[in-house]
C-alpha positions as CSV (number, residue, x, y, z in Angstrom):
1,X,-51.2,-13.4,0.7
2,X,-53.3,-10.7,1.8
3,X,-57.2,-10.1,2.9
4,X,-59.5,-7.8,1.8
5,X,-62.8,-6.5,3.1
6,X,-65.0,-5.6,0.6
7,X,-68.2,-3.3,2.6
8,X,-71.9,-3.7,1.6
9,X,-74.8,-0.7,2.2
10,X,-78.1,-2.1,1.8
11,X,-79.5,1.4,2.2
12,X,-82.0,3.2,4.2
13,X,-85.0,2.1,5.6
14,X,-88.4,4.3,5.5
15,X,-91.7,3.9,7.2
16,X,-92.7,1.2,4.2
17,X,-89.8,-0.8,5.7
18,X,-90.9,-3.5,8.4
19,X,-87.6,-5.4,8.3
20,X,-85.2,-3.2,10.2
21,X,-87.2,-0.7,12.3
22,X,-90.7,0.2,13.6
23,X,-93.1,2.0,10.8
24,X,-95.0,3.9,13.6
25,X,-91.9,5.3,14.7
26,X,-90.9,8.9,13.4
27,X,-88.9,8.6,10.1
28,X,-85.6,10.3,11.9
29,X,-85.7,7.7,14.9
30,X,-85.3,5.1,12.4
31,X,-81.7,4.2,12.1
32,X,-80.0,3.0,9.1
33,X,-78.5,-0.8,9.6
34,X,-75.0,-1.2,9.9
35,X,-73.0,-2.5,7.2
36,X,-72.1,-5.7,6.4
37,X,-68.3,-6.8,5.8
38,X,-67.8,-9.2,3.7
39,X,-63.8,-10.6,3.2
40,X,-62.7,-12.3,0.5
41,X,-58.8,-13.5,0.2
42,X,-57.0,-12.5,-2.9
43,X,-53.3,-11.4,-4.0
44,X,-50.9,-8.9,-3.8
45,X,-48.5,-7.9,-6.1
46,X,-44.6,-8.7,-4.2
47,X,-40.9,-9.2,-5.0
48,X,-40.3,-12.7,-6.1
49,X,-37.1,-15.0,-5.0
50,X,-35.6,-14.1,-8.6
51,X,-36.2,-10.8,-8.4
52,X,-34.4,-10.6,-5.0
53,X,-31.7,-12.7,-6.7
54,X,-31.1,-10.5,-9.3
55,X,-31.1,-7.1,-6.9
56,X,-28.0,-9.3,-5.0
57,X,-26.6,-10.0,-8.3
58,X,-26.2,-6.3,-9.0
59,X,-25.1,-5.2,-5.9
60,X,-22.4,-8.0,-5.6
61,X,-20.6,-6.3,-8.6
62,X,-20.9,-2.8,-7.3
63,X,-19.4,-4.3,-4.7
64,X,-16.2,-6.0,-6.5
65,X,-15.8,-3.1,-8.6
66,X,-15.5,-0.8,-5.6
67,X,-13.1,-3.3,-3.5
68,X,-11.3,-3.5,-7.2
69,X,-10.6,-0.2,-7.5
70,X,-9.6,0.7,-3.7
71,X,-5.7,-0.9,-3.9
72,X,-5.7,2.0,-6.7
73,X,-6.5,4.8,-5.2
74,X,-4.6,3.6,-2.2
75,X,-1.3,2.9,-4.2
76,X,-1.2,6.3,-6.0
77,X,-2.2,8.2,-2.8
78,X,1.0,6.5,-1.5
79,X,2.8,7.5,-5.1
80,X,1.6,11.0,-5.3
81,X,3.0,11.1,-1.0
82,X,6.6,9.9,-2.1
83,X,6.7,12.2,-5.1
84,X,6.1,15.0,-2.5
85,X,8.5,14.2,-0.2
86,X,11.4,13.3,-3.5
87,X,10.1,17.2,-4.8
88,X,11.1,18.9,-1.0
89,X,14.2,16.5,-0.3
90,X,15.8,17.5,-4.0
91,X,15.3,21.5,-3.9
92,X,17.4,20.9,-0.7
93,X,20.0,18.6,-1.8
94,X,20.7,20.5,-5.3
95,X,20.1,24.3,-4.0
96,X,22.9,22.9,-1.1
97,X,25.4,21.5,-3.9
98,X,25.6,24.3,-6.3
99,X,25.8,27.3,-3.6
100,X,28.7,25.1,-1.9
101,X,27.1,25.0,1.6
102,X,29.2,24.4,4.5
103,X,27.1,24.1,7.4
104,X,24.1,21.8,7.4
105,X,25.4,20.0,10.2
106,X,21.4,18.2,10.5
107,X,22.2,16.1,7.4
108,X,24.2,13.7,10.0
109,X,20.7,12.7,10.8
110,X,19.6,11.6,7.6
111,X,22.1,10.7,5.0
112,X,23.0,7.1,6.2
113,X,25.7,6.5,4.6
114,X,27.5,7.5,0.8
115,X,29.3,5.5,-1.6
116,X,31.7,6.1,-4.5
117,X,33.0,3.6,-6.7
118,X,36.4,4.7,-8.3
119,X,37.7,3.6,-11.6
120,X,40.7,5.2,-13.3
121,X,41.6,5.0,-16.8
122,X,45.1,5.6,-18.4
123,X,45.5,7.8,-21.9
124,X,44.2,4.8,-24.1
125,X,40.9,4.0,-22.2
126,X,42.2,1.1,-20.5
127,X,40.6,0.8,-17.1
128,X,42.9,-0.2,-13.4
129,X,41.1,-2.3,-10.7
130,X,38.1,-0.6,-9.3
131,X,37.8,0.5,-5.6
132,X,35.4,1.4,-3.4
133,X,35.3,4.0,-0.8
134,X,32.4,3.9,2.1
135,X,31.2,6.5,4.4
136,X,28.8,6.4,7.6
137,X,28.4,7.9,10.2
138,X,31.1,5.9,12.2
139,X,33.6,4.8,10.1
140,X,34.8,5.6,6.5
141,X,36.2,2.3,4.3
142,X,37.9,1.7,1.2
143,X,37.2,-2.0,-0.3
144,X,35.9,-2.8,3.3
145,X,38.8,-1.8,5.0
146,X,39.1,0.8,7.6
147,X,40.7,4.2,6.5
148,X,43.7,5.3,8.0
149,X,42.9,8.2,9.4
150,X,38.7,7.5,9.0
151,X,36.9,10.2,7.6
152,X,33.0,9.8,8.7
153,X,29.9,12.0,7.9
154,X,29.8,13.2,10.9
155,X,29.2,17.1,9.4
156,X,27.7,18.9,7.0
157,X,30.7,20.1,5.3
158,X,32.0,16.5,4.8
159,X,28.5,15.1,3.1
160,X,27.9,18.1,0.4
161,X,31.5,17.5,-0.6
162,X,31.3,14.6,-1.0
163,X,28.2,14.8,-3.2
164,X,29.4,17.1,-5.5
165,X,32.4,14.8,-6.2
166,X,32.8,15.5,-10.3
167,X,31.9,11.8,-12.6
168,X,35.2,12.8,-14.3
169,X,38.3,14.0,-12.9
170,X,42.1,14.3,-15.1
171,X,44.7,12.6,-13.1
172,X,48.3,11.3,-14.4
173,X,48.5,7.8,-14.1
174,X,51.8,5.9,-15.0
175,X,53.1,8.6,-16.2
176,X,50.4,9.3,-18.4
177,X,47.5,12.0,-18.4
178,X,44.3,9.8,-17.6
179,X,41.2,10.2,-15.6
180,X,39.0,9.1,-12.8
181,X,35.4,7.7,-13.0
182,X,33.6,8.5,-9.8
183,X,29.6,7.0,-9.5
184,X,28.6,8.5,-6.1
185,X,25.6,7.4,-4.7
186,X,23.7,8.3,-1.2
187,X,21.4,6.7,1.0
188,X,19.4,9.0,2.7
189,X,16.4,8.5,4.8
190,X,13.8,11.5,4.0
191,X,14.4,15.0,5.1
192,X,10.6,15.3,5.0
193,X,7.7,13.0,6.5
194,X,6.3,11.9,9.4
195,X,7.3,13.8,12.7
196,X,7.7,10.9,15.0
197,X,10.3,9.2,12.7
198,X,12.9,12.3,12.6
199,X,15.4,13.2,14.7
200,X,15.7,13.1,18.1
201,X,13.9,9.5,17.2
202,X,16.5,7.3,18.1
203,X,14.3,4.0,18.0
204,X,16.2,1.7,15.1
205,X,12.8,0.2,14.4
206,X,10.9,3.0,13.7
207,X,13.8,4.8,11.9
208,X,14.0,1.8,9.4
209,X,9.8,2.4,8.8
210,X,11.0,6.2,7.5
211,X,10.3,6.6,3.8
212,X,14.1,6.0,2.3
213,X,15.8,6.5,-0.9
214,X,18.9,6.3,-2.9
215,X,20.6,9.3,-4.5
216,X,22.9,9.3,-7.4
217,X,25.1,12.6,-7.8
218,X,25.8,13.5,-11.4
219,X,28.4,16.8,-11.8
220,X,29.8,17.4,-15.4
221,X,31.3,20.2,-17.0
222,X,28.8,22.2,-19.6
223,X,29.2,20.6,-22.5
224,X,26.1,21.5,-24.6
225,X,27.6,22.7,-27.4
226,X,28.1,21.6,-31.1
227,X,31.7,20.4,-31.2
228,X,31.6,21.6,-35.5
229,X,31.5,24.9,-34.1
230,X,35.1,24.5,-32.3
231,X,36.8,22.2,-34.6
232,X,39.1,25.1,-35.9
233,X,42.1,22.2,-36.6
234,X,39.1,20.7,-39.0
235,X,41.6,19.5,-42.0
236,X,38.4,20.0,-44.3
237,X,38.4,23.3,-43.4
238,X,42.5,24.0,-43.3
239,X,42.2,22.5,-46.6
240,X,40.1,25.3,-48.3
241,X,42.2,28.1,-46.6
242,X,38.9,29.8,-44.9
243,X,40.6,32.0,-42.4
244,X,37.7,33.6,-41.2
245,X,35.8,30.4,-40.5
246,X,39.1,29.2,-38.9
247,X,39.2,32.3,-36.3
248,X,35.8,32.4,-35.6
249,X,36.0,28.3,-34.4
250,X,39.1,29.4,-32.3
251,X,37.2,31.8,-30.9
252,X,34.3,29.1,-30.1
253,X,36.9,27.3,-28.8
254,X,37.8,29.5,-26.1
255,X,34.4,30.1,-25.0
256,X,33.6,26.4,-24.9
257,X,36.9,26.0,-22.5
258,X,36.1,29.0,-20.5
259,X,32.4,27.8,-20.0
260,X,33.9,23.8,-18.9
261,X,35.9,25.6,-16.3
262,X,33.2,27.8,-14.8
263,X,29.7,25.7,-15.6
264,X,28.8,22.7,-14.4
265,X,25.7,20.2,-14.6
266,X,24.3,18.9,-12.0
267,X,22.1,15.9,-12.0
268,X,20.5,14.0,-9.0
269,X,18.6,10.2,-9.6
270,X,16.4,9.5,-7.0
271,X,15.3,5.9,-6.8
272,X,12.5,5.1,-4.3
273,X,11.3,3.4,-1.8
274,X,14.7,1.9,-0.5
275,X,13.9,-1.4,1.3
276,X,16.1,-2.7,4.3
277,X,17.0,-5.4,1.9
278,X,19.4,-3.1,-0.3
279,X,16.7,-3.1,-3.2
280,X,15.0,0.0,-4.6
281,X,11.5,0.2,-5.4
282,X,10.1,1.6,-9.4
283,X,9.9,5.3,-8.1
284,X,12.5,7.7,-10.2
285,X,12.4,11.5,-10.4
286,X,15.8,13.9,-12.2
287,X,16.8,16.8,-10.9
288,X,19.1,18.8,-12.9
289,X,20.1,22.6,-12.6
290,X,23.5,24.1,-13.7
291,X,26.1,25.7,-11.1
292,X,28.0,28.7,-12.3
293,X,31.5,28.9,-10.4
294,X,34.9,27.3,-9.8
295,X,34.8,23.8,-8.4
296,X,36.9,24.1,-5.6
297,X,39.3,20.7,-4.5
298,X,39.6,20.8,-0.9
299,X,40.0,18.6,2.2
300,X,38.6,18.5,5.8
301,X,40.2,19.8,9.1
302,X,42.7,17.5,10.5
303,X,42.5,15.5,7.5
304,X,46.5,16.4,5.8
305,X,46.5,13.4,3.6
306,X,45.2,14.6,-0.2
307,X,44.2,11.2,-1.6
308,X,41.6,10.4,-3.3
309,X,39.6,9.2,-0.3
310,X,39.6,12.4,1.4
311,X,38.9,15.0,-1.1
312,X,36.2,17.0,-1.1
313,X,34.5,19.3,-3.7
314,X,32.8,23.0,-3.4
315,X,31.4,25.0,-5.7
316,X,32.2,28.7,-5.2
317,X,30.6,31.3,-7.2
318,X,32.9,34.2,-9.1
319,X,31.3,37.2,-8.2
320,X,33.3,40.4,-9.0
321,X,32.7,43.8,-7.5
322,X,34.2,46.9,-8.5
323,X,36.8,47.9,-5.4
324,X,36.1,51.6,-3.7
């Protein structure tokens, strides 16, 4: 509640006036009275209790809406920061694979370890016992026990060869022609990131807070083509005696084994985040990129035995110049 004055002028006073001045006086010495103030109490217009309720109301869900929408933004700001650091960490890895680098001796520091399981097959499909063969940067393993001589990561050279290991390699088993299935896999902690958690950081803690990830290694020979178009033994087509159809198939043909031997596709599967508890988190980005070249079989220094365990696979380019 608020007061207001309310101000009364009862005028001026001349010389007929005997109540508030002298008549014999001169009419400017007379004064004029003074005002009287009368206050009367009355209301003023104010925010009620249910108004101020209301005002809470609204700002309460402003409120909730913005705390709502905060673990959003915060979770793909994190998303769109591992995407970045999958797009920098697979121009390396690929660009490294199919120019058949030999030297990136820093990958020691983050490729933690690499895996391939082995499967091979005889002529009809029918599948032998599956292996496994492990790699660190310590030791290397097959089925968990220790290889004979080891073979760690402990280079560059080792760790790209490795990676480019083929899915699909022809080998003659019992006597047979067969093949092996290799599924190669790496667990690498991120090339790029956060200074203080890369190398020379040797604290085990804050190297298992580094963003981590697995990588799968797909290389294939070319194989997008239309198999109709090579089918020359098609007994259809003997059938109708279509010579020309016949050649040009053969000649297909020879193209198609031509490009297998000297075109490859490669393929890299990032799954992300990798948690210290061996699981992977929904993050998954492709890579893939053809290599032209030979893929060279090969094997590291010192290392005479040419099993399986020990091979290692480069691709080299086959650049020809005209000799002076």
């Amino acid at each position: 509640m608020k007061t207001a004055c309310k101000t009364t002028d009862y005028g001026t006073t001349d010389h007929r006036t005997t109540d508030y001045g002298d008549p014999s006086l001169p009419p400017r010495s007379r004064s004029r009275p003074h005002p009287s103030f009368h206050c009367h109490p009355q209301s003023v217009l104010a925010f009620t209790m249910i108004e101020i309720a209301i005002c809470l109301a609204v700002i309460g869900f402003a409120l909730a809406a913005i705390v709502g929408v905060l673990p959003l933004g915060m979770n793909v700001q994190r998303e769109n920061r591992e995407e970045t650091v999958i797009n920098q960490d697979g121009n390396v890895f690929i660009n490294a694979m199919r120019n058949g680098e030999l030297g990136l001796d820093d990958l020691t520091n983050y490729v933690v370890a690499i895996t391939n399981w082995v499967t091979e097959y005889d002529n009809i499909g029918k599948p032998r016992p599956l292996y496994t063969l492990g790699y660190t940067y310590v030791t290397s393993t097959q089925n968990g026990t220790a290889m004979t001589p080891p073979m760690p990561i402990t280079n560059g050279f080792r760790i790209i060869g490795l990676l480019t290991t083929p899915r699909y390699n022809p080998i003659v088993t019992r006597g047979t022609l067969g093949y092996r299935s290799n599924y190669v896999v790496a667990y690498v902690r991120s090339l790029s990131g956060d200074a203080s958690m890369k190398f020379p950081q040797t604290n085990v803690q804050m190297q298992d807070l580094a963003f981590s990830y697995r990588m799968v290694s797909d290389v294939v020979p070319y194989a997008d083509f239309d198999t109709n178009w090579i089918n020359y033994k098609d007994p259809i087509l003997l059938a109708t005696g279509n010579t020309n159809e016949i050649t040009r198939r053969s000649n297909y043909w020879m193209i198609a084994k031509t490009m297998q031997t000297n075109l490859y596709d490669i393929r890299l599967i990032f799954r992300y985040p990798y948690f210290p508890n061996g699981k992977t988190g929904n993050g998954r980005l492709v890579f893939r990129t053809t290599a032209s070249g030979h893929l060279k079989i090969t094997n590291d220094f010192g290392m005479a035995n040419p099993s399986v365990p020990y091979l290692l696979y480069f691709f080299e380019p086959r650049n020809y110049v005209k000799a002076l």
